[in-house]
FIKE-817469 format. One record per residue: residue in three letters; x, y, z of N, C-alpha, C in turn. Coordinates in steps of 0.2 Angstrom, whole numbers, always signed. Example, Ala and Ser with C-alpha at 12.3 -4.5 7.8 and 13.67 -1.06 7.14 Angstrom:
2
<residuo = ala, n_px = +66, n_py = -28, n_pz = +39, ca_px = +62, ca_py = -22, ca_pz = +39, c_px = +66, c_py = -16, c_pz = +39> $
<residuo = ser, n_px = +64, n_py = -11, n_pz = +35, ca_px = +68, ca_py = -5, ca_pz = +36, c_px = +64, c_py = +0, c_pz = +39> $
This chain:
115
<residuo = unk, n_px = +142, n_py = -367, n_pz = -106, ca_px = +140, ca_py = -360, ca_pz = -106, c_px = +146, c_py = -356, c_pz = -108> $
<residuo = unk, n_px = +147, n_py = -351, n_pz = -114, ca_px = +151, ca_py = -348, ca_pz = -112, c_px = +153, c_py = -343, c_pz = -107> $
<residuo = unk, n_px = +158, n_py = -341, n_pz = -108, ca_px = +161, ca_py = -336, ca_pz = -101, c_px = +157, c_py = -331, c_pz = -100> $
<residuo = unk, n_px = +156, n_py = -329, n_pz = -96, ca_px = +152, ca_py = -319, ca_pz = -94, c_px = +146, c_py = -320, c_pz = -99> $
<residuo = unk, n_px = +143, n_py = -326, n_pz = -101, ca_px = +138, ca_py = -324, ca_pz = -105, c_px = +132, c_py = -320, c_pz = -101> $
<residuo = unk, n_px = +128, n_py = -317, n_pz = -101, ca_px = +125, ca_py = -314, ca_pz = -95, c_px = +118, c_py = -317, c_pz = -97> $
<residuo = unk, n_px = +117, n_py = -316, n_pz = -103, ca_px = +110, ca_py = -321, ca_pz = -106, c_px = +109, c_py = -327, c_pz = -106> $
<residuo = unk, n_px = +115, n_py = -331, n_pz = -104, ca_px = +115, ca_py = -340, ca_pz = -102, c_px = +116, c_py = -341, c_pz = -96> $
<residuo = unk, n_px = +118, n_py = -336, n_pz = -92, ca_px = +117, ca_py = -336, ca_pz = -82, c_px = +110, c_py = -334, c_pz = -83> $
<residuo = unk, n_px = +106, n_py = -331, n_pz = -84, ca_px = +99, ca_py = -329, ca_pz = -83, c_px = +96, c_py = -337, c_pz = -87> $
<residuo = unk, n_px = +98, n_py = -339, n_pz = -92, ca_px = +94, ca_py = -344, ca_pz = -94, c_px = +96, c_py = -349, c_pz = -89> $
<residuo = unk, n_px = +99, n_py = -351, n_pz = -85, ca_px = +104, ca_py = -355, ca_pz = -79, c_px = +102, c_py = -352, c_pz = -74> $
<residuo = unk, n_px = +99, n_py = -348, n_pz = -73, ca_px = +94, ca_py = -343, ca_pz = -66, c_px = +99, c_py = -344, c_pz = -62> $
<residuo = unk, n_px = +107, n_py = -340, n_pz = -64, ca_px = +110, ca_py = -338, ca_pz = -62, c_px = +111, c_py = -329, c_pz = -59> $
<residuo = unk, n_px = +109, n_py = -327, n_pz = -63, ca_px = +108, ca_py = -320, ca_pz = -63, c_px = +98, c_py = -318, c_pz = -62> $
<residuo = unk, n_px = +97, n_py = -315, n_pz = -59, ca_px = +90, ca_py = -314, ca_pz = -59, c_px = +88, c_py = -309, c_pz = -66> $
<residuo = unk, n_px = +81, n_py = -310, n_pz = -66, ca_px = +79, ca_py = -307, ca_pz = -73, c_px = +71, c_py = -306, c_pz = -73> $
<residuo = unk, n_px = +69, n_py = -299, n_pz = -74, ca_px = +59, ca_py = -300, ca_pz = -76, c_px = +59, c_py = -304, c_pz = -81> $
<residuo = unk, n_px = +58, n_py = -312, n_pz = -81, ca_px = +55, ca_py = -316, ca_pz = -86, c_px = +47, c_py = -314, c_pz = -86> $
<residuo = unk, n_px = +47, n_py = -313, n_pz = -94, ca_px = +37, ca_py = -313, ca_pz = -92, c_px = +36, c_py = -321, c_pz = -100> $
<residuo = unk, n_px = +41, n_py = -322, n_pz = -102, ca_px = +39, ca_py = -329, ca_pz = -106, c_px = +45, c_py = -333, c_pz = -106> $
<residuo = unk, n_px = +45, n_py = -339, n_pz = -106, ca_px = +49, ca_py = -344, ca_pz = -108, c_px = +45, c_py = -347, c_pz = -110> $
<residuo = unk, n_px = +48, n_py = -354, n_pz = -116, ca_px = +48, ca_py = -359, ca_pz = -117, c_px = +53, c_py = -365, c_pz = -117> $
<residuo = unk, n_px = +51, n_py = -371, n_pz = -121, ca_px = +60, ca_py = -372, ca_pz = -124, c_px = +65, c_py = -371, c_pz = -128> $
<residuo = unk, n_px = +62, n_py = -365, n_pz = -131, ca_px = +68, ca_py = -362, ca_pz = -134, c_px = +72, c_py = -354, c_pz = -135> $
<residuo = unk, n_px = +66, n_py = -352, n_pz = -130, ca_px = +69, ca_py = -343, ca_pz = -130, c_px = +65, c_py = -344, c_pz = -122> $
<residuo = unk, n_px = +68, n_py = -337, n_pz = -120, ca_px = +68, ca_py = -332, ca_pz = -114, c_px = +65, c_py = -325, c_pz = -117> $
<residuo = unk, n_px = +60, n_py = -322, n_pz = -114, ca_px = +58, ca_py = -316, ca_pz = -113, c_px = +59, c_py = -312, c_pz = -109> $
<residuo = unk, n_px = +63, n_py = -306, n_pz = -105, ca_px = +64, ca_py = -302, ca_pz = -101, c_px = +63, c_py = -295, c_pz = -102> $
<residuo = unk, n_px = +62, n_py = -291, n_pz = -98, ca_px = +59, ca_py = -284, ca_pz = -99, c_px = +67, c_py = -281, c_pz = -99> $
<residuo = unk, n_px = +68, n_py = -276, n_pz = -102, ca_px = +77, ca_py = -273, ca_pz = -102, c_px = +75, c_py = -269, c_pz = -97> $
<residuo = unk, n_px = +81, n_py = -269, n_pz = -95, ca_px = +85, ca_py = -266, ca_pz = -88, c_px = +84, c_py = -258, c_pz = -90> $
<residuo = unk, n_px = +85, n_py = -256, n_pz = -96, ca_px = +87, ca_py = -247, ca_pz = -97, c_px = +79, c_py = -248, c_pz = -106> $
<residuo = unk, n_px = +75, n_py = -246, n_pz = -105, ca_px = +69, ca_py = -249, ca_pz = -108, c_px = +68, c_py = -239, c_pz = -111> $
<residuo = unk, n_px = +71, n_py = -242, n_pz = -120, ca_px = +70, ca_py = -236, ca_pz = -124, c_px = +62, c_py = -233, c_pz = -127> $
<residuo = unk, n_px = +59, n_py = -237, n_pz = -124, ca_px = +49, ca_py = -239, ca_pz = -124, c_px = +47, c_py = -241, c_pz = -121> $
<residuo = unk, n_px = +39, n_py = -237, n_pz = -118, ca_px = +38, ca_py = -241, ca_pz = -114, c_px = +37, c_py = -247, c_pz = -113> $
<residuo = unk, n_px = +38, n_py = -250, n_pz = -119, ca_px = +38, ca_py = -257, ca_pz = -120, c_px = +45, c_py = -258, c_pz = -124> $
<residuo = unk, n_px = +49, n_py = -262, n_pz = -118, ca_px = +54, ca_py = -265, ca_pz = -121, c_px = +58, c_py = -271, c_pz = -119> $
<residuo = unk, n_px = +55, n_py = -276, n_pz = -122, ca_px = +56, ca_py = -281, ca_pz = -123, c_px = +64, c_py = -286, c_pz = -126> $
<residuo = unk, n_px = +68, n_py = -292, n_pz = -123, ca_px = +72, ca_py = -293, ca_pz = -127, c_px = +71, c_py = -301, c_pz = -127> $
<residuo = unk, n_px = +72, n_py = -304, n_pz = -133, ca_px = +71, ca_py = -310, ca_pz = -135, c_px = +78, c_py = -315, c_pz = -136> $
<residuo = unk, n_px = +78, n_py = -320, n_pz = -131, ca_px = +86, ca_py = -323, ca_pz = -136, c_px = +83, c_py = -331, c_pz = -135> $
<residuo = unk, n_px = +86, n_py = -337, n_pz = -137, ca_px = +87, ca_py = -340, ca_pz = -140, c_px = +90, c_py = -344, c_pz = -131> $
<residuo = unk, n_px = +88, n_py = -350, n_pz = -130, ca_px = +92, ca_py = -353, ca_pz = -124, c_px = +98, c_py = -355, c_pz = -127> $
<residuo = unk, n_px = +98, n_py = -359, n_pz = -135, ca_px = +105, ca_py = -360, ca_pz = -137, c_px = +108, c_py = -354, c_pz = -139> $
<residuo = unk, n_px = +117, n_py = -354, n_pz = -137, ca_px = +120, ca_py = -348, ca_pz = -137, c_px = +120, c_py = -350, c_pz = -143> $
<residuo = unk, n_px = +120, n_py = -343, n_pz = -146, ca_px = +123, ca_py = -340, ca_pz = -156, c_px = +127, c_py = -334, c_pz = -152> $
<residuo = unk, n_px = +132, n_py = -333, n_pz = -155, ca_px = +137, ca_py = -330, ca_pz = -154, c_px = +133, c_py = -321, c_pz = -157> $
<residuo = unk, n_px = +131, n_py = -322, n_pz = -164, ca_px = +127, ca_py = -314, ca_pz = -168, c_px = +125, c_py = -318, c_pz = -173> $
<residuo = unk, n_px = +121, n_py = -313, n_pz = -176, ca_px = +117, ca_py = -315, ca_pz = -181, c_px = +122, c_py = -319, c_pz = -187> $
<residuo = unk, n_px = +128, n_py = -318, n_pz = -188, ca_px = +131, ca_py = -321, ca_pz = -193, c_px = +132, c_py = -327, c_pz = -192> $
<residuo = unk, n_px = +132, n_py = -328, n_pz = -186, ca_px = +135, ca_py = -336, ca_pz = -183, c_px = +126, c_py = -341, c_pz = -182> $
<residuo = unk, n_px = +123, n_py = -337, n_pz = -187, ca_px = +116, ca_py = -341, ca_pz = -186, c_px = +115, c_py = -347, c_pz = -191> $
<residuo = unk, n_px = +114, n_py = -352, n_pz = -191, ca_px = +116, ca_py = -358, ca_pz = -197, c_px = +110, c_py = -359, c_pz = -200> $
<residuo = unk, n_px = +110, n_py = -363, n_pz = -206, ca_px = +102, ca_py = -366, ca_pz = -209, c_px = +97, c_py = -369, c_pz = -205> $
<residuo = unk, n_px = +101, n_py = -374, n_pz = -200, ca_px = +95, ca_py = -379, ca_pz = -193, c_px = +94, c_py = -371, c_pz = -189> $
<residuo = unk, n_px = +95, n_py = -366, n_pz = -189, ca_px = +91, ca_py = -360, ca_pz = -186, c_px = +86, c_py = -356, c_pz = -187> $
<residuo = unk, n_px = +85, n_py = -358, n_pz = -192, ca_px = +78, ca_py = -357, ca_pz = -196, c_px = +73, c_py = -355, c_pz = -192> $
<residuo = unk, n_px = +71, n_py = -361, n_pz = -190, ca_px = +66, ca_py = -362, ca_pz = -187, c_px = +67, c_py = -359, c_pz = -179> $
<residuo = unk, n_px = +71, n_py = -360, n_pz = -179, ca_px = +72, ca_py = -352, ca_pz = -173, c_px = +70, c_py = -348, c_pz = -172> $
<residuo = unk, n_px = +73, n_py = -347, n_pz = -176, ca_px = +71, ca_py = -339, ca_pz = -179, c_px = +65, c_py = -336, c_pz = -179> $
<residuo = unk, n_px = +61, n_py = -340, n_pz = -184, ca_px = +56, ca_py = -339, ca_pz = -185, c_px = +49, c_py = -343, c_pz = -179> $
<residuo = unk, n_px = +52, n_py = -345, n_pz = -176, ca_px = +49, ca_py = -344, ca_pz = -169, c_px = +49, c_py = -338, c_pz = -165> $
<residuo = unk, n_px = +55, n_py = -336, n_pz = -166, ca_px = +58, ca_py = -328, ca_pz = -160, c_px = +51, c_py = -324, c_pz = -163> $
<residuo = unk, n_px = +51, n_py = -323, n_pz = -169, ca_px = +46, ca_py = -320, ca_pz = -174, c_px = +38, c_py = -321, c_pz = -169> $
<residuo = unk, n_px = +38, n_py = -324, n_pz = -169, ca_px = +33, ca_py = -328, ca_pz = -167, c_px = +29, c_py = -327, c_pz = -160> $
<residuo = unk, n_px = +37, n_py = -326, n_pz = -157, ca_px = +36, ca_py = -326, ca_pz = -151, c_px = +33, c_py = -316, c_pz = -149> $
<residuo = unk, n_px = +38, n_py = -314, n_pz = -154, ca_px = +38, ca_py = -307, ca_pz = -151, c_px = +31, c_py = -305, c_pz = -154> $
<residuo = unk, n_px = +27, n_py = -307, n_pz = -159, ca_px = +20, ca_py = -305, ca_pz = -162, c_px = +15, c_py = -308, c_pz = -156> $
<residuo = unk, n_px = +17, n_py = -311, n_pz = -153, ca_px = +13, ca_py = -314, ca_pz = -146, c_px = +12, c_py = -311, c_pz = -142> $
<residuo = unk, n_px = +17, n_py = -306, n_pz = -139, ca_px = +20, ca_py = -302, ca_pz = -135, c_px = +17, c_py = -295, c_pz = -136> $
<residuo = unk, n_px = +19, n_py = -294, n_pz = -142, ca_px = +15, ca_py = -288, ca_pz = -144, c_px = +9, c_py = -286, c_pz = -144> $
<residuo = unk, n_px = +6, n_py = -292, n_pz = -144, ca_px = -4, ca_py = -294, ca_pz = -143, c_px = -6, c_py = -291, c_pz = -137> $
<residuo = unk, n_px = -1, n_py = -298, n_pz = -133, ca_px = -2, ca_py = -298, ca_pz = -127, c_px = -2, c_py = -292, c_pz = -123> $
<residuo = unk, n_px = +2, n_py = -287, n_pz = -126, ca_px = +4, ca_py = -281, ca_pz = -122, c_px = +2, c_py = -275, c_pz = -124> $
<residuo = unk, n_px = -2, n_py = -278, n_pz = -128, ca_px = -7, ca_py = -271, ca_pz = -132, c_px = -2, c_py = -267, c_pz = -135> $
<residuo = unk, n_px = +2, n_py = -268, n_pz = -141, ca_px = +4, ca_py = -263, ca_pz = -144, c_px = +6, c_py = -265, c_pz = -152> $
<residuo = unk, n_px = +2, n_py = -270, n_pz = -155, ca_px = +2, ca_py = -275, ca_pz = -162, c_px = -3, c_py = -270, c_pz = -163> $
<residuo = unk, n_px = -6, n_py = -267, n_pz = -164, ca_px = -12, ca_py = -263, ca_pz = -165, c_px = -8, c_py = -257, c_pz = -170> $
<residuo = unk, n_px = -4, n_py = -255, n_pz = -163, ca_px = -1, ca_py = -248, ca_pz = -167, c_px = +3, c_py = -249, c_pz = -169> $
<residuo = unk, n_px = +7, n_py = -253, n_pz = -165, ca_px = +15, ca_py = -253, ca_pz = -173, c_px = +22, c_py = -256, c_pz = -165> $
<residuo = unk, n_px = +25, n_py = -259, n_pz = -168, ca_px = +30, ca_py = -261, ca_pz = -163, c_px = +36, c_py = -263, c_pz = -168> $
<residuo = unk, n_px = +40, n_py = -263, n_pz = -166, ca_px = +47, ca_py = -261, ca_pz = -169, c_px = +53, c_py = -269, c_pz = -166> $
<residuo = unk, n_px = +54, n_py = -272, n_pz = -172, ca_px = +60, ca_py = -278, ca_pz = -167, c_px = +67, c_py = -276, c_pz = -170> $
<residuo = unk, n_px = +72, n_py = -277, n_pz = -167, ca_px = +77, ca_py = -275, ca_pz = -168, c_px = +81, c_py = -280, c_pz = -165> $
<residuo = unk, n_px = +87, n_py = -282, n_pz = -170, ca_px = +93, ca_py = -285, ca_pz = -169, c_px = +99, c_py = -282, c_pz = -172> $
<residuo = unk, n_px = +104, n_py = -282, n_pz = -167, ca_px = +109, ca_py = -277, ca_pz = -168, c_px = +118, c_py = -285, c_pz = -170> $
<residuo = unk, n_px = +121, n_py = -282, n_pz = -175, ca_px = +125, ca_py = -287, ca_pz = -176, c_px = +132, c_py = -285, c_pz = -177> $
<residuo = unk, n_px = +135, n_py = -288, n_pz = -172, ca_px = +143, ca_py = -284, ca_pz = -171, c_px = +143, c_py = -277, c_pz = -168> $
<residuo = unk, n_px = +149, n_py = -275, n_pz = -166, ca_px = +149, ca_py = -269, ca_pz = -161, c_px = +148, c_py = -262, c_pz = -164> $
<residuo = unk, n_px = +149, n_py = -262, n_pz = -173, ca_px = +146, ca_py = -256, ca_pz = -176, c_px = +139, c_py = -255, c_pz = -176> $
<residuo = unk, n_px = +135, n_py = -258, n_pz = -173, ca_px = +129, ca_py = -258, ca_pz = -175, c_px = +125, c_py = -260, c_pz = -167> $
<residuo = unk, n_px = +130, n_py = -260, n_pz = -161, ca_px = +127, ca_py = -260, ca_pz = -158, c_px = +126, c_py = -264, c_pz = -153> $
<residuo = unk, n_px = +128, n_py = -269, n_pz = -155, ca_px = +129, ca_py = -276, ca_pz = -151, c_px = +134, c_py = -274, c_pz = -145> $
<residuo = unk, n_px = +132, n_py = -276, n_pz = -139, ca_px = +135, ca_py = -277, ca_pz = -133, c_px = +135, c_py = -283, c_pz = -130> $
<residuo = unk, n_px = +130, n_py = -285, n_pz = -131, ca_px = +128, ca_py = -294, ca_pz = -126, c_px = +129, c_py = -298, c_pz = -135> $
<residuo = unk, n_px = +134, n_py = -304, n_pz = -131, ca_px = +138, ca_py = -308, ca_pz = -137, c_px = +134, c_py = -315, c_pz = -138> $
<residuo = unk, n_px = +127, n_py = -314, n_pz = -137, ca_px = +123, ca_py = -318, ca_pz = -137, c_px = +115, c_py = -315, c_pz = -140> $
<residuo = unk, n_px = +116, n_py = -319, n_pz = -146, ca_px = +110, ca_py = -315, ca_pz = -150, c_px = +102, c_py = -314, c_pz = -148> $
<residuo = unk, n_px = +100, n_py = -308, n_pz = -149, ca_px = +92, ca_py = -309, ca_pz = -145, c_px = +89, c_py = -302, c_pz = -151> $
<residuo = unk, n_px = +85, n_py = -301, n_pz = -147, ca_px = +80, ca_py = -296, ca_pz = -152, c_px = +77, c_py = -292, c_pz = -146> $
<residuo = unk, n_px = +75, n_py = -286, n_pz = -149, ca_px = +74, ca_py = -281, ca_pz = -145, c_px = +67, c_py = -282, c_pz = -147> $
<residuo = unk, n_px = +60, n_py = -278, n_pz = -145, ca_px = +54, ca_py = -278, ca_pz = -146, c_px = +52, c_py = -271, c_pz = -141> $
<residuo = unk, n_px = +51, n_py = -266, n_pz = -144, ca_px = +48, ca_py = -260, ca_pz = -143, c_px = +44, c_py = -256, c_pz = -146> $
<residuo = unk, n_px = +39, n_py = -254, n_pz = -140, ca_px = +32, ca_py = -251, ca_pz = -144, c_px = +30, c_py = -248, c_pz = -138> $
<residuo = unk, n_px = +24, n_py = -244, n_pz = -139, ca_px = +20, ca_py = -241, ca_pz = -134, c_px = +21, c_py = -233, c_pz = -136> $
<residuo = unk, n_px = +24, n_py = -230, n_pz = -140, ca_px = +26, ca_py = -224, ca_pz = -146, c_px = +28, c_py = -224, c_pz = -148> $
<residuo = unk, n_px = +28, n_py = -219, n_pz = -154, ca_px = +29, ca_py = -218, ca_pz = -160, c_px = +36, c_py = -218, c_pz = -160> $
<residuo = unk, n_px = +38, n_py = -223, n_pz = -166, ca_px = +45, ca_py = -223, ca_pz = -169, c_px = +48, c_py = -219, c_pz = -172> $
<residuo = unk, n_px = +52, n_py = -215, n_pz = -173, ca_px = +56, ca_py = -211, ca_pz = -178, c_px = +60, c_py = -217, c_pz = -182> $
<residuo = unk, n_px = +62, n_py = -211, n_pz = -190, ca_px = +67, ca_py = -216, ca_pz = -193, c_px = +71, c_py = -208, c_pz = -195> $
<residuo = unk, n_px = +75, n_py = -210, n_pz = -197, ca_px = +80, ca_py = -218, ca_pz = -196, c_px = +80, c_py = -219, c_pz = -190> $
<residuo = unk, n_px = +82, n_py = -226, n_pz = -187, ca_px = +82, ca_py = -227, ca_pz = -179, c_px = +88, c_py = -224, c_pz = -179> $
<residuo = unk, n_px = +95, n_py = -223, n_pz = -179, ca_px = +101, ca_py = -221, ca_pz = -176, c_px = +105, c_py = -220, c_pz = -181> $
């Protein structure tokens, strides 16, 4: 595990966390500061540094995360209207947790540009 990772101590149920999904290959947690009322973050139990550090065996990853967060959005009644994923890459764009995950928010209406 890398150092201070804070999303591999939760995956290591080190750190407590609202889990409402796991498998074996991601975590689902509710964010701590939640920009809708639904807002969900998705990562990966193996650590990826950011989306650039994501390889070709990550494919299927990936598109699992996709998967997972379409599930979620069902389940949580907001695939109807419209829900928003978001992954933020390196620190101009937003990135603070050095362990890549994906945002899922919905429950109101989106503005664009997001930011």
């Amino acid at each position: 595990m890398p150092d201070n990772c804070i999303f591999c101590k939760i995956i290591a149920g080190e750190i407590p966390a609202k889990v409402v999904f796991e498998d074996d290959q991601v975590v689902v947690i509710e964010d701590l500061a939640p920009q809708a009322p639904v807002h969900l973050l998705i990562f990966p139990r193996k650590h990826v540094r950011t989306t650039l550090d994501l390889a070709v065996e990550d494919n299927a990853l990936v598109g699992h995360i996709y998967q997972v967060a379409n599930q979620m959005a069902k389940e949580l009644d907001i695939a109807d209207d419209g829900f928003r994923i978001v992954n933020n890459c390196n620190e101009g764009a937003g990135q603070s947790i050095w362990h890549i995950h994906f945002h899922v928010l919905g429950g109101r209406n989106m503005t664009w540009p997001p930011g």
